[in-house]
C-alpha positions as CSV (number, residue, x, y, z in Angstrom):
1,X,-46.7,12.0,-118.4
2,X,-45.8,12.2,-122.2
3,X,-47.2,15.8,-124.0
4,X,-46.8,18.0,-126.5
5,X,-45.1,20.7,-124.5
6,X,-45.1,21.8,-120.4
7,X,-48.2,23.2,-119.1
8,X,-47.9,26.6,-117.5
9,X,-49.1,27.4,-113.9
10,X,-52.8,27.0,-113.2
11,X,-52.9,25.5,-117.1
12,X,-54.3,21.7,-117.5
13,X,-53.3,20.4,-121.0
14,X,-54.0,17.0,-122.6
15,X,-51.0,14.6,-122.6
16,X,-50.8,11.5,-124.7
17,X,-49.6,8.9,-122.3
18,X,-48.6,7.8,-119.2
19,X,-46.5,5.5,-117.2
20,X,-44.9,4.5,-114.2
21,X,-41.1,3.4,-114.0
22,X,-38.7,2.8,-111.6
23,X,-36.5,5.7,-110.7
24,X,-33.9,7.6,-108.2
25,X,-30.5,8.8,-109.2
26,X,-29.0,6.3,-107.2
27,X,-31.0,3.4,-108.5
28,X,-30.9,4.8,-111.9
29,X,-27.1,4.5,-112.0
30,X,-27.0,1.3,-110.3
31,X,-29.1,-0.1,-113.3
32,X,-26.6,1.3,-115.5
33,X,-23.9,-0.1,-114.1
34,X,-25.2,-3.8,-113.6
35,X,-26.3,-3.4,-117.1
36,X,-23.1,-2.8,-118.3
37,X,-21.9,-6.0,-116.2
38,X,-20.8,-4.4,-112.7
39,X,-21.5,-6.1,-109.9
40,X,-23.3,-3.9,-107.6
41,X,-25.3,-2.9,-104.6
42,X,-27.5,-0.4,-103.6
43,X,-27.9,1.0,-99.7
44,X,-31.5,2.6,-99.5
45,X,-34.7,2.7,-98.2
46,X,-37.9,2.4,-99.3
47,X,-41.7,2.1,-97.9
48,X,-43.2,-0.9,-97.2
49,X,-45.6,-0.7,-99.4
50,X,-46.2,-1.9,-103.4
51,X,-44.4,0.7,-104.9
52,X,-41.5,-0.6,-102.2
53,X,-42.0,-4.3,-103.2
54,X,-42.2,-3.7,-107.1
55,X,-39.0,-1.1,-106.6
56,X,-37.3,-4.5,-104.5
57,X,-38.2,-7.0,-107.5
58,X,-36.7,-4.6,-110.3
59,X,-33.5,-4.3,-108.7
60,X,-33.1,-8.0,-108.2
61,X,-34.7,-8.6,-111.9
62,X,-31.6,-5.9,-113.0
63,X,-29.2,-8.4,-110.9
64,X,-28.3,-5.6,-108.3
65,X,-27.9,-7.0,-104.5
66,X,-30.6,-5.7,-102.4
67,X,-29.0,-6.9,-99.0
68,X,-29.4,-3.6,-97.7
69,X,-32.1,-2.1,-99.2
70,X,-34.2,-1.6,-96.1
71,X,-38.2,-1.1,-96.2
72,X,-40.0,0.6,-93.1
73,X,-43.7,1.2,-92.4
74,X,-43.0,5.1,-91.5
75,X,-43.3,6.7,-94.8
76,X,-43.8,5.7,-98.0
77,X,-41.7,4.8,-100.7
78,X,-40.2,8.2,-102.5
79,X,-41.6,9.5,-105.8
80,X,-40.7,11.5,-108.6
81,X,-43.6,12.7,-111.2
82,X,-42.0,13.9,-114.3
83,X,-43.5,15.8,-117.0
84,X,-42.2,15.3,-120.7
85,X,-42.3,17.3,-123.9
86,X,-42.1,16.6,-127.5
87,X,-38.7,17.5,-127.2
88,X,-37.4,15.5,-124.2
89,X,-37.0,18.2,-122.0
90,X,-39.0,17.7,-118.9
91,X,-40.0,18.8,-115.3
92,X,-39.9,16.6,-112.3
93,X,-41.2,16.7,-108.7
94,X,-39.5,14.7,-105.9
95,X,-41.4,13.8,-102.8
96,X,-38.6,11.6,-100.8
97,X,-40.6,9.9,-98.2
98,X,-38.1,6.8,-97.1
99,X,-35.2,8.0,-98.6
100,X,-34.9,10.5,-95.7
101,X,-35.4,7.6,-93.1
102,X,-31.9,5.7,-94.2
103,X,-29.8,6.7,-91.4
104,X,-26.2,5.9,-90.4
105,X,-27.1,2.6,-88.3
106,X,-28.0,1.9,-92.0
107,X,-24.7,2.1,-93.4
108,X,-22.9,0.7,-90.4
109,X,-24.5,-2.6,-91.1
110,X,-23.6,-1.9,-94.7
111,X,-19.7,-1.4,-93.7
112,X,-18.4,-3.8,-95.4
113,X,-20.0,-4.1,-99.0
114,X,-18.7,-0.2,-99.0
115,X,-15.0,-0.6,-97.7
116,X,-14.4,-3.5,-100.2
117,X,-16.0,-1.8,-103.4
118,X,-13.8,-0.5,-106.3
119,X,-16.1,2.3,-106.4
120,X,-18.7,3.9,-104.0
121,X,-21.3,6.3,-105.9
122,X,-23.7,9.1,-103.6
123,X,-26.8,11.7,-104.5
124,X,-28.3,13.9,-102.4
125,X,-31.6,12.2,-102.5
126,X,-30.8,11.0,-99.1
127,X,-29.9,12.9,-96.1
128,X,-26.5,14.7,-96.8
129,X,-25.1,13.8,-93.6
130,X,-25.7,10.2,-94.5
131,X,-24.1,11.0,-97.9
132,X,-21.3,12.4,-96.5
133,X,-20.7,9.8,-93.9
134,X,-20.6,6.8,-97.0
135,X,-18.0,8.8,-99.1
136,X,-15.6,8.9,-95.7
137,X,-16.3,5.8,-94.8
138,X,-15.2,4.6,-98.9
139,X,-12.5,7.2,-98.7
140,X,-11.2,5.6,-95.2
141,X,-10.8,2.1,-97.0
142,X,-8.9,3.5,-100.0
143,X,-12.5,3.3,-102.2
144,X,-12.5,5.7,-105.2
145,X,-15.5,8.4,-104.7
146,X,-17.9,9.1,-107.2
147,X,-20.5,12.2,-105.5
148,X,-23.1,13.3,-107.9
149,X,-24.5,16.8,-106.1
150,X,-28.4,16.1,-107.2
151,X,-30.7,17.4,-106.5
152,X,-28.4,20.2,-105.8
153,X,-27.7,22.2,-102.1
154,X,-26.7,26.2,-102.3
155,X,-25.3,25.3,-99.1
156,X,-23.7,21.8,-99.4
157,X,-21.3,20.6,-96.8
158,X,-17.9,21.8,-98.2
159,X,-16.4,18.5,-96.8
160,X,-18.7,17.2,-100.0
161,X,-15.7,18.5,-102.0
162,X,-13.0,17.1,-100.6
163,X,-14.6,14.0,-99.8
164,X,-15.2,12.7,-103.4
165,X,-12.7,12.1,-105.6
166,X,-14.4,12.5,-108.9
167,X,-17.3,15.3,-108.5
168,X,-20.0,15.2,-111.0
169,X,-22.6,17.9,-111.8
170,X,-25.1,18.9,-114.8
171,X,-25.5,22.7,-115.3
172,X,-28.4,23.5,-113.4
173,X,-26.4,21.7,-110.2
174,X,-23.6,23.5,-111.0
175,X,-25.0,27.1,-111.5
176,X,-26.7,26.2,-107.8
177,X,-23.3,25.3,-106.2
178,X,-21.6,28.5,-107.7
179,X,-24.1,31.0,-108.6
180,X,-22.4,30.8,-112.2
181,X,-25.3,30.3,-115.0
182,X,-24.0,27.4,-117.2
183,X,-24.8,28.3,-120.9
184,X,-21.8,26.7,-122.7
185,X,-18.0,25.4,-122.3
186,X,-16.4,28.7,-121.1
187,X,-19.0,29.2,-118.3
188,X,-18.6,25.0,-116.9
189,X,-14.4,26.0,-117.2
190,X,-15.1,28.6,-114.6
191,X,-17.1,26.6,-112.4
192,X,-14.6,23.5,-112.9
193,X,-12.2,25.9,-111.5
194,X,-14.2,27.2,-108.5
195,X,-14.7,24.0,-107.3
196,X,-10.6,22.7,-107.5
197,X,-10.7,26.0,-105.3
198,X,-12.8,24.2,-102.7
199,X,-11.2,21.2,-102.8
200,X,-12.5,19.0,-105.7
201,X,-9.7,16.8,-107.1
202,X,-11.3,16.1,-110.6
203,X,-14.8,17.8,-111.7
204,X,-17.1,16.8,-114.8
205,X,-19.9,19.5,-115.6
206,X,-21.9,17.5,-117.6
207,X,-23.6,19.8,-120.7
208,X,-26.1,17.5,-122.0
209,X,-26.1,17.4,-126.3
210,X,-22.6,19.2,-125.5
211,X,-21.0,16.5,-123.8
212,X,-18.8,17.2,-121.0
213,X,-16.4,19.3,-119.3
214,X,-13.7,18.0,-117.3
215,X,-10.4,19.5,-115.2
216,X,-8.5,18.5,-112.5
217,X,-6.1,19.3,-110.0
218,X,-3.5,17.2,-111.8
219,X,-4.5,19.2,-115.1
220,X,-5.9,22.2,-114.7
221,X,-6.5,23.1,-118.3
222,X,-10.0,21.9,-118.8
223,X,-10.9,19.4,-121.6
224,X,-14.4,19.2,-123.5
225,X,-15.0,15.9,-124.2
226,X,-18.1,15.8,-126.9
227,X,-21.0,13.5,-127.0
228,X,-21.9,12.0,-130.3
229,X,-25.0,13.9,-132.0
230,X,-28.1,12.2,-131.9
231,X,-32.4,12.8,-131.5
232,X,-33.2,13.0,-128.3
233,X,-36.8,11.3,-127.2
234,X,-36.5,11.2,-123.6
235,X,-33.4,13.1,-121.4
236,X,-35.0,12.0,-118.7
237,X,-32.8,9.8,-116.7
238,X,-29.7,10.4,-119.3
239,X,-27.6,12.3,-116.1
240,X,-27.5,9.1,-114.3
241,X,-27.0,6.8,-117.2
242,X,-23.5,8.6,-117.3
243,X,-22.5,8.5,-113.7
244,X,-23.6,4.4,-113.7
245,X,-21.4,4.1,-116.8
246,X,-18.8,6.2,-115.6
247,X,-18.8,4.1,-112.5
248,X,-18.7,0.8,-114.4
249,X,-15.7,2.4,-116.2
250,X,-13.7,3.6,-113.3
251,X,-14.1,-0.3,-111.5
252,X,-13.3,-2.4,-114.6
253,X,-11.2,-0.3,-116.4
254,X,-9.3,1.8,-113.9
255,X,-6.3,2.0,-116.9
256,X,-8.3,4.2,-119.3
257,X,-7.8,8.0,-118.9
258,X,-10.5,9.5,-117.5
259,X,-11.4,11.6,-121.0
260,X,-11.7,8.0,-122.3
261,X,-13.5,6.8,-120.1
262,X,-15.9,10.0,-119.8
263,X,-16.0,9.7,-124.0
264,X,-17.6,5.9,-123.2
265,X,-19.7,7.0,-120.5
266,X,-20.9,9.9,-123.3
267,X,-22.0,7.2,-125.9
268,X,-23.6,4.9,-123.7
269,X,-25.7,8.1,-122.5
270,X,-26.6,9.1,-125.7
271,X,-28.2,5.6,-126.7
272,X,-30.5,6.1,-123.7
273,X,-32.2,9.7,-124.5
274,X,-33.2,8.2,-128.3
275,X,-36.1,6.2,-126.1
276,X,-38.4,7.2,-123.7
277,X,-38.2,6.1,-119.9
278,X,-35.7,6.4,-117.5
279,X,-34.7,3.1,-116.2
280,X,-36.1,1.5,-119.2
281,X,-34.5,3.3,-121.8
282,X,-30.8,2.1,-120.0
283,X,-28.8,0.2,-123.1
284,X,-27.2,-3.8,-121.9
285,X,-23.6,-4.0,-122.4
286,X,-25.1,-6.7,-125.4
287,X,-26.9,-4.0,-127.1
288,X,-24.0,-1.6,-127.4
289,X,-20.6,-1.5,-129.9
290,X,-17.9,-3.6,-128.2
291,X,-15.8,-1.2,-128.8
292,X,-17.0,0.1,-125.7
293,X,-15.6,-2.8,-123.6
C-alpha cells in the first residue's frame, strides 16, 4: 500500500494505491541476477495455491529454473504486506507459511544444481538450519558463499559466520547481530570488525543512500564504497537488488576486486529505488550503462 506517511498504532489513514508483486529476498535477488544475465535457480517452497502458481509463472517469465521450487498443500504460500511512504521508507510484515516447510530432503534432491554453481546465495526466510545446511553443502564443493542474515536472528547459528564467505547485512540486521546501533560509517567499521572476530572472512554493512561498508580478513582496514546520489521512490526491495547484482558480479566476473564489484552492485541498486515496486522496479542488464558489464 502506497501513502502519504506510516499510520501509527490503532490509526487508519487513506493510502492512494495498492498492488500486489512478487517478493522474498531470495526470489528478489534471483530476479536481479537473471536480469542482469545469470543463469540461475531458486530452491523454495511455496503453497499450492494461486499466489504459488502466479509466484511459479514469474520466475519462469524472469528465465529463473524452477526445478526445485516445490509447492505443498500444508500451508500457504508466504506473504509480506508492506506499507510505503512518500518518502520510500516503508514497514513490512512477513507471514512465512511454505517457506518454513522446505526441509533438507529438499536440498538433497537439489545437490547438484548447488555443488556445481559459481555462487550459492541464503536468507533467513527459511528455516536456519536449512540455511545453514545449503551454505556447507556449497562450501563442501568449493562454491563461493553469499549469506544475507534477513530477516535478522539475535541468536543466529555462529557456524552462519564461518560458513559464508561474503556476509552481507543492512543496519538494522546488523545492529540485531551486534547490539551496535548503525547510524553512519564509524558505527558499520565496528560491527565489520565484530563480525571478522566471529569468523566472517569478508563483511559488507550495507547503509542505504550511504552506500556500503566493506572489510575483511585479508584487509582489515575498512573501505566505504559510496552509492551514486539519486531520489528515492521506493527502497523497498533495493537490499536485495544488491545482493542479486553482487551475486551476478562475483559469478561472471570473479577478476574484479570486490570494491568494484560492490561500486556495480551500488549503481544497479540505486536505479531500482527511483521506481516503485520491488521486483518490478529490478533494472535489465539492457536498460543499464554498459559500463557496468
Amino acid at each position: 500500500s502506497l501513502t502519504t506517511r506510516l499510520p501509527k498504532a490503532g490509526e487508519t489513514i487513506l493510502g492512494h494505491k495498492f498492488f500486489v508483486g512478487f517478493g522474498g529476498k531470495g526470489a528478489n535477488q534471483c530476479v536481479q541476477s537473471a536480469r542482469l544475465g545469470a543463469k540461475t535457480s531458486l530452491i523454495c517452497k511455496v503453497g499450492k495455491d494461486s499466489f504459488g502458481n502466479d509466484y511459479v509463472d514469474n520466475l519462469k517469465k524472469n528465465g529463473i529454473s524452477t526445478a526445485f521450487v516445490g509447492q505443498t498443500t500444508d500451508a500457504a504460500t508466504g506473504t509480506a504486506s508492506v506499507i510505503v511512504n512518500s518518502e520510500g521508507q516503508n514497514v513490512i510484515v512477513i507471514v512465512p507459511g511454505a517457506n518454513l516447510l522446505l526441509n533438507f530432503e529438499d536440498l538433497k534432491r537439489a545437490s547438484d544444481v548447488i555443488c556445481k554453481a559459481k555462487v550459492v546465495v541464503c536468507q533467513l526466510e527459511i528455516t536456519p538450519a536449512v540455511s545453514l545446511e545449503a551454505l556447507k553443502m556449497a562450501r563442501a564443493s568449493g562454491v563461493k558463499t553469499l549469506f544475507n542474515p534477513a530477516p535478522a536472528l539475535a541468536d543466529l547459528d555462529p557456524q552462519f559466520y564461518t560458513y559464508s564467505d561474503i556476509f552481507c547485512c543492512n543496519e538494522t540486521e546488523a545492529e540485531i547481530l551486534t547490539g551496535i546501533p548503525v547510524g553512519n560509517l564509524e558505527d558499520a567499521e565496528k560491527v565489520g570488525r565484530m563480525l571478522l572476530q566471529r569468523g566472517c572472512k569478508l563483511v559488507i554493512v550495507t547503509l542505504g543512500a550511504e552506500g556500503c561498508m566493506m572489510i575483511s580478513g585479508e584487509e582489515p582496514i575498512p573501505k566505504h564504497v559510496p552509492a551514486g546520489k539519486v531520489r528515492a521512490v521506493d527502497t523497498t526491495g533495493a537490499g536485495d537488488s544488491f545482493v542479486g547484482a553482487l551475486a551476478f558480479y562475483l559469478a561472471y566476473y570473479p577478476k574484479l576486486s570486490m570494491e568494484e564489484m560492490i561500486r556495480k552492485s551500488n549503481c544497479v541498486a540505486s536505479v531500482s529505488v527511483q521506481a516503485p515496486g520491488t521486483q518490478s522496479s529490478y533494472p535489465y542488464r539492457k536498460d543499464l550503462p554498459q559500463d557496468l558489464f
